[in-house]
N, C-alpha and C positions, 0 to 999 in steps of 0.2 A: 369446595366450590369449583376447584379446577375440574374435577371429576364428574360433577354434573355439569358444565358446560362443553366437558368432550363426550359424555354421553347424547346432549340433546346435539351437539355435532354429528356423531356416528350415525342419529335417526335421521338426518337431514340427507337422504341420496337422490344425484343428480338425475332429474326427466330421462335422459340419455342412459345414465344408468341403468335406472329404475327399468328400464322398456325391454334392456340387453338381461337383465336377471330373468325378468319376468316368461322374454322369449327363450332361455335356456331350460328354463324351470317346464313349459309345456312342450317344449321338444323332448326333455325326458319322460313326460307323461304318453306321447304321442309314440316312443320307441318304443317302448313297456307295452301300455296301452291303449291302443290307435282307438280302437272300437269302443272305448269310452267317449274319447272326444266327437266320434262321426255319432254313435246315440245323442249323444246331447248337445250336438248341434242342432240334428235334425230334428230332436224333442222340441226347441227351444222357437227353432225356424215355426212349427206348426203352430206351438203354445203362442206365438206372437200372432199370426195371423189370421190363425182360424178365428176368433173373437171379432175380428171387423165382417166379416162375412155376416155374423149376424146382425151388425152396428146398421150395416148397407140394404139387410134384406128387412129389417125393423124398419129400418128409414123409408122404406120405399110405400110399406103395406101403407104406416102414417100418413104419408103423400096420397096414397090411392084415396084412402079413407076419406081424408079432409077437402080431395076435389073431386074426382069423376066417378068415383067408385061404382066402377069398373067391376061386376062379378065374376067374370074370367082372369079380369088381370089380375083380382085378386085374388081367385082359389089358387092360382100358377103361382104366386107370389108365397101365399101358406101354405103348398106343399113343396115349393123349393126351400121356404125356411123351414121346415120338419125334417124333411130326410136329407138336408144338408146336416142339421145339427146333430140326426143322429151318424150319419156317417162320418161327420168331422167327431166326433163327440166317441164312437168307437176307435177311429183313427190316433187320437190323443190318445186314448187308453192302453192302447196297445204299442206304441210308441214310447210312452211313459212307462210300460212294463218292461221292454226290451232293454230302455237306458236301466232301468232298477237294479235289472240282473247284470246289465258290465260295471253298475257301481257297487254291487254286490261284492261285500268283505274291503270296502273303500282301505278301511283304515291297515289290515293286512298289507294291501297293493301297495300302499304309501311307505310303511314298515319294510317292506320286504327289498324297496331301494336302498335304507339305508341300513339291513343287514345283509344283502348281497355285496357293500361294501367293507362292511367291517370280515366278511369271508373271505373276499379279495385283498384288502389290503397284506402289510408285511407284517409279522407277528406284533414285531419290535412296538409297530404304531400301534397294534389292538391292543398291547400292554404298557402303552403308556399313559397315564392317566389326563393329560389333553385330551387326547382323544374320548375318551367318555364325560371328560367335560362338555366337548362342543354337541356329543350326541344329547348327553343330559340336558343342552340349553336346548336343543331342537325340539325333542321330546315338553320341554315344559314351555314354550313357547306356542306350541301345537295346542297341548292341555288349555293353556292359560288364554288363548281366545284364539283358536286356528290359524296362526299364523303359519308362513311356511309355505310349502310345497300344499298343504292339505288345503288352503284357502282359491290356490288354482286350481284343485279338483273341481270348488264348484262355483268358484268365478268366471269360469269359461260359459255355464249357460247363460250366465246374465248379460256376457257379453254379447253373444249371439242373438239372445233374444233383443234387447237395447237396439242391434242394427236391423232388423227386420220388423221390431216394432214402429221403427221410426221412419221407416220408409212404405212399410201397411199406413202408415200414419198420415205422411206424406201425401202419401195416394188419392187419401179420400177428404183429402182437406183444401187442396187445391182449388176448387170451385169455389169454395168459401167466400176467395180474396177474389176471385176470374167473374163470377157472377155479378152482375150490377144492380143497384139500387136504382129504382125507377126515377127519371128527373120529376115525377110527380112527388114524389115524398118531398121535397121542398129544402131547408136545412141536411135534412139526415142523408143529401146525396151526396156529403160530403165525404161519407164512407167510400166513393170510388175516388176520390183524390190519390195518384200513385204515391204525393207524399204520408198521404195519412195513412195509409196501407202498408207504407213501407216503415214509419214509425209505431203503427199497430204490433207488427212483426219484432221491431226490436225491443219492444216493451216488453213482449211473451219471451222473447231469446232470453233479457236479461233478468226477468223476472226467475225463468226455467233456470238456470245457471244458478244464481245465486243462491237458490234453494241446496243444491245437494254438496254445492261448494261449505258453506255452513256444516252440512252435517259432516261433509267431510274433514273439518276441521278436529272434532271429536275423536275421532282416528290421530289423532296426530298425542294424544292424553292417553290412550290404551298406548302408546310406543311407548313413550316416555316412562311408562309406569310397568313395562315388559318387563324389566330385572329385579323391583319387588315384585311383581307379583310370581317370576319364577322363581326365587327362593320359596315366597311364600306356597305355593302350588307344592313345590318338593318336601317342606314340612309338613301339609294338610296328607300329603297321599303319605307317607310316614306313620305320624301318630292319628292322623283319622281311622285309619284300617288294621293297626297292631292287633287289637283286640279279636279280628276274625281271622288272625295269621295261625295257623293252628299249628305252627313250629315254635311258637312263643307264647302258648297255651300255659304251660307248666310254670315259668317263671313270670306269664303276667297272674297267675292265681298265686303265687306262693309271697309276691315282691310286690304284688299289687300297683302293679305298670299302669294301670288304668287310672289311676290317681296322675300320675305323672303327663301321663298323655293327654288326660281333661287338663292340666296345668297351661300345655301347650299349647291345646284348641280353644284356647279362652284367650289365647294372646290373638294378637291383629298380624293375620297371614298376611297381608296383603290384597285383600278383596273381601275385607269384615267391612260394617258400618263406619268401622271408626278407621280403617284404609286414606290413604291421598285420594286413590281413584275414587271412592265414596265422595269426598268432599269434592273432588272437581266437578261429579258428576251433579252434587247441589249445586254447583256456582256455575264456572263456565262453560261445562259440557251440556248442562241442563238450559244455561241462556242460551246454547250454540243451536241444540235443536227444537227448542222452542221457537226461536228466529227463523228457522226453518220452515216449520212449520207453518208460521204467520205466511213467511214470504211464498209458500205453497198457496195457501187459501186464497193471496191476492192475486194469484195467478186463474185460479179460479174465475173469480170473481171478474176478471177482467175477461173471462172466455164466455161468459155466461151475457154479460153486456155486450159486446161486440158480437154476439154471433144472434143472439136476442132483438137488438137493433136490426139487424139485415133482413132478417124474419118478418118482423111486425113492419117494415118500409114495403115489404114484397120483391126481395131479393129472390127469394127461395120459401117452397113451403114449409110448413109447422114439423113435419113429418122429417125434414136436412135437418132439424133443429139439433135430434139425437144424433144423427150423425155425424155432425160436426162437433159437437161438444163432447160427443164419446171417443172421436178420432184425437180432437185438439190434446184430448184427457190424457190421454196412451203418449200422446207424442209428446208430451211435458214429464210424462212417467219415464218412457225409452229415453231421453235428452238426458235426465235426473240421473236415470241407473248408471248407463254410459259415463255419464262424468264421473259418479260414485265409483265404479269400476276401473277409470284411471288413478281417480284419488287413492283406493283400494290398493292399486300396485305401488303408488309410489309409496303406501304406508308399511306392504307387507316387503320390501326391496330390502331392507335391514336386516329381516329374518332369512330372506333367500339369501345373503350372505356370510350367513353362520352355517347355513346348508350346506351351500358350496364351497365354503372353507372347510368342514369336513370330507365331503362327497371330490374334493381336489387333493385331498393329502396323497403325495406321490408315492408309489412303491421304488425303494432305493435297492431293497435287492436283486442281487442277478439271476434273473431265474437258468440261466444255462440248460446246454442244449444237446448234452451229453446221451446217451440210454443209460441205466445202472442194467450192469448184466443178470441176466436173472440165469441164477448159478442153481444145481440142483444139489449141490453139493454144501451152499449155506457160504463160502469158503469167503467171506468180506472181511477186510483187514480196513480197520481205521486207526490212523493215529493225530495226535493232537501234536503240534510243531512249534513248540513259544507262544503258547494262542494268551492274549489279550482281551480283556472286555469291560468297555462302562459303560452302564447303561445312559440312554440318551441325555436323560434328565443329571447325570451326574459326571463330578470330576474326579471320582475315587471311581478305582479298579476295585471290580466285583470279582474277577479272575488275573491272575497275572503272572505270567512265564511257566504254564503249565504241558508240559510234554508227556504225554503217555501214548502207549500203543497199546492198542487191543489185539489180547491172543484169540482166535478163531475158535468158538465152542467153548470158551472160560467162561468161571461166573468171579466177575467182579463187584465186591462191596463198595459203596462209596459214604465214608465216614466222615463226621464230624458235626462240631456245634452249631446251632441256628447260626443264619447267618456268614457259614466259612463257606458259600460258593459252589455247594454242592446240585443244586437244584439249577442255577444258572451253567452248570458242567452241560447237564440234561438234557435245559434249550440250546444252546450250542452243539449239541451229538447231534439232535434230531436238526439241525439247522433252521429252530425259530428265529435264533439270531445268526449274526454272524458273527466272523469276529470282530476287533477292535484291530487287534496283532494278531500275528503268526498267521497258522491255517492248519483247515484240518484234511487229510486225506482219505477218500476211500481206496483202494487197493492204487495207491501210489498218486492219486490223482486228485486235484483241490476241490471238493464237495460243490463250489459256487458251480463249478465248469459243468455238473449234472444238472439234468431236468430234475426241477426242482421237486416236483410231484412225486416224479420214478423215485428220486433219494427217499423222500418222508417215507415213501411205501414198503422199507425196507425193514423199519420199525414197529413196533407192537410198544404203545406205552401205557401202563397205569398207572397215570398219576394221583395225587395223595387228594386233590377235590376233584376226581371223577364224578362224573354225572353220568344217571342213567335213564329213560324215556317213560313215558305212562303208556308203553306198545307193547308188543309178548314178550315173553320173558327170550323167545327164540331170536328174536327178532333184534333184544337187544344181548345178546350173546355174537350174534352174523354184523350187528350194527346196519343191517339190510333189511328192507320190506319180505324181502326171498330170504330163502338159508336154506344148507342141507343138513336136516333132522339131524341125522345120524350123528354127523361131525360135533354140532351143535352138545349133544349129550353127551357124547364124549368127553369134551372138553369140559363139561360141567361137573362130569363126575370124577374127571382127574383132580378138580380143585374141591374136593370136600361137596360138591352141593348135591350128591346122588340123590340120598334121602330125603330133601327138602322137593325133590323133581319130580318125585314119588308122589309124595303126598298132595300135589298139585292136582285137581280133577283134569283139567285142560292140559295137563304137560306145557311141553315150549309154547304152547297156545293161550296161556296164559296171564292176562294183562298184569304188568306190573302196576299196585299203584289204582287208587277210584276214581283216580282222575277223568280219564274213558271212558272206563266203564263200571260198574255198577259191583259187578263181580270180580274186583282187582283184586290183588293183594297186597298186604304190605310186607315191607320184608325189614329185616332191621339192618342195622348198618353194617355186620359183618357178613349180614349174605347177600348185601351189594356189593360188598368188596368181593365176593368171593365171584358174583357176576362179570364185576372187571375183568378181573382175572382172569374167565374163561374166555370173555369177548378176546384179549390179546393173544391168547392161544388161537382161537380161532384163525385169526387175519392169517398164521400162521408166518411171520417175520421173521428172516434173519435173525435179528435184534431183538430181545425184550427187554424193556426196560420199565422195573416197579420203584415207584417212589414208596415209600414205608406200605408196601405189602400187604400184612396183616395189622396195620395202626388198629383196627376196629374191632378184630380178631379175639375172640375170649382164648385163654390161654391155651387148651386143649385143642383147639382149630388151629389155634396159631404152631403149634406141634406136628396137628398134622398135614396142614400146609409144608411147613417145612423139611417134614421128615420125606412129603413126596417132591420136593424143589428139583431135584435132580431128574427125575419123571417127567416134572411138566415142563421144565428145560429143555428136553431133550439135546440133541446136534444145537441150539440156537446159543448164539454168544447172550451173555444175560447180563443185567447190570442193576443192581440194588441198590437204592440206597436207605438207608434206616437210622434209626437215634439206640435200638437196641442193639447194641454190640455184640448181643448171646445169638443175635440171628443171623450174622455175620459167618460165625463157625463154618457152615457148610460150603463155603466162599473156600475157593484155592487162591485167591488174590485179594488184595482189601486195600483200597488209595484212604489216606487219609488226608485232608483238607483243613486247614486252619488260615483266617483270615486272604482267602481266594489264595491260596496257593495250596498247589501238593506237596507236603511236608514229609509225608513217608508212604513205603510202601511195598507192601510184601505181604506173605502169610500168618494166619492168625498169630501162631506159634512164634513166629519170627519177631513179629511186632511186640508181644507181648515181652518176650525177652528182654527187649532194650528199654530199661527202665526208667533212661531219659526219655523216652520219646512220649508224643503227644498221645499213639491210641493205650499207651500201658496207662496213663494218667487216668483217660476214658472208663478206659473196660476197669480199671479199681474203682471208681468214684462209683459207678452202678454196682460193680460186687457186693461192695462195703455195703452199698443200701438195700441190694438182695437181705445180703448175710445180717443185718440189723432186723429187716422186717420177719427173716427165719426166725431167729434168737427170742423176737419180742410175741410170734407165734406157738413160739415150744415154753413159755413159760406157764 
């Protein structure tokens, strides 16, 4: 109970608020982009306007017709409303094309603010799982009825339409109330009474209001019901689509997932019949804008009489009759929208604060302002100094009082069990994180104190979920639109992948992948990895650093991968780490890790000797299970 009344609290944000979100939210659209907002203004100005144009030139022909008709006045009359309507009428067109194409790929433009954040921000935040919470509620908040950032993409022409309809509106309605009824009409001159005129007026105000006020009420039932129906949205796009996921092709035909998945889509997401918002929308969303709708009609009604009277007394002829009830019409519409449009921001002010509570997460680390010398010689010496680390979310050390120094041009193994620290060693080398304790140095000096940039750029990593692009195969080798061939194949064929480069019709030109294009390829997992692998060659890094290598690797690759480890090392200090111990060997150094400390370390040989220690434990527990599956082969 407490939790839904501090939710319908949280929906509840103040005018003031709501206005300060709202204006934040289109200063970001307007830095990004400007020429969205100025197209659909200026669509928006036209779309209001141009339509009285015809209201005034209908009105008038009416008039002509119904008194003096006037043969001049009125062919001048039909051919200003012709080649008005058509030139306003190409004008719209063209207008309305120009905005299409700046809101052309809207929902990219909108995407692409809040992954140029998650680019910018500090690793530490893009790996902690808050963070892809509050992206996850943004994203199904969006889904779940536009809320957001994407409901002022196209809130803004309604706005701008709303004030220039209402003042097109304005314009031509004036007369209306300024014009008098003849003191021959008898009773009905009472229509020039300034008080009856003036309470004519607030009957249409209060009538106009209360209409969109109502509907705006409805908006306030879509909030409340924001957080089912975002779970429910992130289940439907889940087991709604498993079945055309074609990485879950195999195990939905063998496991028969589709059973499972109907199981789910038969439940109430949050927006089935049998939903809260189904039933509010039978009871009070459905009385809200039914009410509405009534209190529309009587607005009507009331523009139809009062402008009817004035007419038939001989105010004004038959022919103002459309004029005025087409202007009064618009101007009850623009009033309507308008308010809909503030109600609008105070509803969507909730969602822009889950925006900007992501879109404000601060970056804590230093990005430092150092150069990293760019050495031809490779000659980078890092060492670790008592370094410390828990992760944000936690009160246990992930690493703790770990000192090493890297020799210049060694390759370093880094061993041990899931879990003992070895991957979080990794983010700390490359300075994803930092540290908790200690510090780390590059040739004597604390890594924070470098351009953050220069530092990363020092490295070459391929880690254990690399990902690679649906672009050429050269292309993702350079990790660049450009690349030089040459280099490019090189490196491909130092990692095993000559033959497969061969066989390619396009060479590096190659799409990986049908995603693009028609003529992809696919390639299987071990000659992506072997892709990695040349892409970190390539950047050509100080540093390379492979997280399990050849995991993907059939055995005989995995051989000759390693047998050329020293090749495609070359001069670079190199840092492995693996769960196969046998691939360690060619390592002259090997740290071993157990529960975030380094526990030992030294050479294969060395290690293996001391038959307390933790990698002799290791490297027998796989022997054993080599020499078992040898034994149960040879029988």
């Amino acid at each position: 109970m407490k939790n839904k009344k501090a939710r319908k609290k949280s929906n509840k944000v103040p005018v003031k608020e709501a206005f300060i979100l709202n204006f934040r939210g289109y200063k970001i659209i307007w830095d990004r982009y400007p020429m969205m907002l100025v197209s659909s203004a200026i669509c928006a100005v036209a779309n209001a306007l141009i339509p009285y144009v015809g209201i005034y030139l209908s009105a008038q022909i009416i008039n002509e017709i119904a008194g003096e008709r006037n043969s001049d006045v009125l062919t001048r009359l039909a051919l200003a409303a012709l080649i008005s309507a058509a030139v306003l009428g190409l004008s719209s067109a063209g207008l309305s094309r120009w905005k299409n194409c700046q809101y052309a790929g809207q929902w990219y433009k909108r995407n692409k603010i809040n992954t140029d954040k998650l680019l910018s921000m500090d690793f530490c935040d893009v790996d902690d799982p808050n963070t892809h919470d509050l992206l996850s509620q943004i994203r199904q908040n969006n889904q779940w009825s536009g809320w957001g950032l994407s409901r002022l993409f196209w809130g803004f022409e309604s706005f701008i339409n709303s004030i220039f309809t209402i003042a097109g509106a304005i314009a031509l309605t004036i007369s209306l109330f300024t014009l008098q009824v003849p003191e021959s009409a008898g009773e009905i001159a009472v229509l020039n009474n300034p008080v009856f005129i003036a309470v004519i007026i607030f009957v249409m105000l209060a009538v106009t209001f209360i209409s969109p006020l109502l509907s705006n009420k409805t908006g306030i039932y879509w909030a409340r019901h924001s957080e089912n129906a975002k779970m429910g949205n992130r289940w439907f796009c889940f087991f709604g689509f498993m079945g055309s996921d074609n990485s879950r092709a195999l195990d939905m035909r063998v496991y028969r997932q589709d059973i499972i998945c109907k199981n789910y889509n038969d439940r109430d997401m949050g927006f089935t019949p049998k939903s809260q918002i189904a039933k509010w929308a039978r009871g009070p969303m459905g009385a809200l804008n039914a009410s509405s709708a009534a209190v529309s009609h009587i607005f009507t009604a009331l523009i139809y009489i009062f402008v009817c009277l004035k007419s038939w007394s001989g105010a004004f002829g038959v022919g103002s009759v459309t004029q005025y009830i087409g202007a009064i019409t618009a101007l009850s519409g623009g009033v309507s929208s308008l308010i809909s449009f503030f109600g609008g921001m105070r509803n969507n002010a909730p969602y822009l604060r889950t925006t900007f509570e992501f879109l404000d997460i601060p970056n804590a680390m230093y990005q430092g302002s150092l150069t990293t010398e760019k050495r031809s010689d490779k000659k980078y010496e890092i060492e670790f100094c008592n370094v410390g680390f828990k992760y944000p979310s936690s009160d246990e050390y992930a690493l703790k009082n770990v000192s090493l120094k890297f020799k210049i041009g060694q390759r370093l193994a880094v061993v041990g069990q899931n879990g003992s620290g070895k991957t979080t060693f990794i983010k700390l080398l490359c300075r994803l994180y930092d540290p908790t304790e200690g510090e780390i140095l590059l040739n004597g000096i604390d890594i924070r104190k470098y351009d953050y940039l220069q530092y990363m750029d020092i490295f070459s990593v391929v880690f254990q979920d690399f990902k690679l692009l649906s672009f050429s195969l050269g292309q993702n080798v350079a990790a660049s639109s450009g690349y030089d061939s040459g280099k490019a194949e090189e490196c491909l064929n130092k990692v095993g992948f000559g033959e497969r480069l061969q066989a390619m019709n396009k060479s590096l030109e190659t799409c990986l992948y049908k995603d693009l294009e028609e003529d992809g390829v696919e390639i299987s997992g071990g000659e992506a990895q072997k892709i990695a692998l040349a892409r970190a060659l390539y950047k050509d890094a100080p540093f390379i650093v492979l997280d399990e290598p050849t995991a993907a690797l059939d055995p005989v690759a995995e051989f000759e991968v390693y047998s050329k480890m020293n090749e495609i090392a070359g001069d670079k200090t190199a840092v492995f780490i693996s769960h196969r111990l046998s691939s360690c060997r060619f390592c002259q150094d090997i740290a071993v890790f157990h529960e975030g400390e380094l526990i030992q370390r030294g050479s294969h040989d060395a290690l293996l000797a001391d038959e307390t220690g933790k990698y002799h434990e290791l490297w027998n527990a796989q022997a054993q299970y080599y020499q078992k599956n040898k034994e149960h082969y040879s029988v």
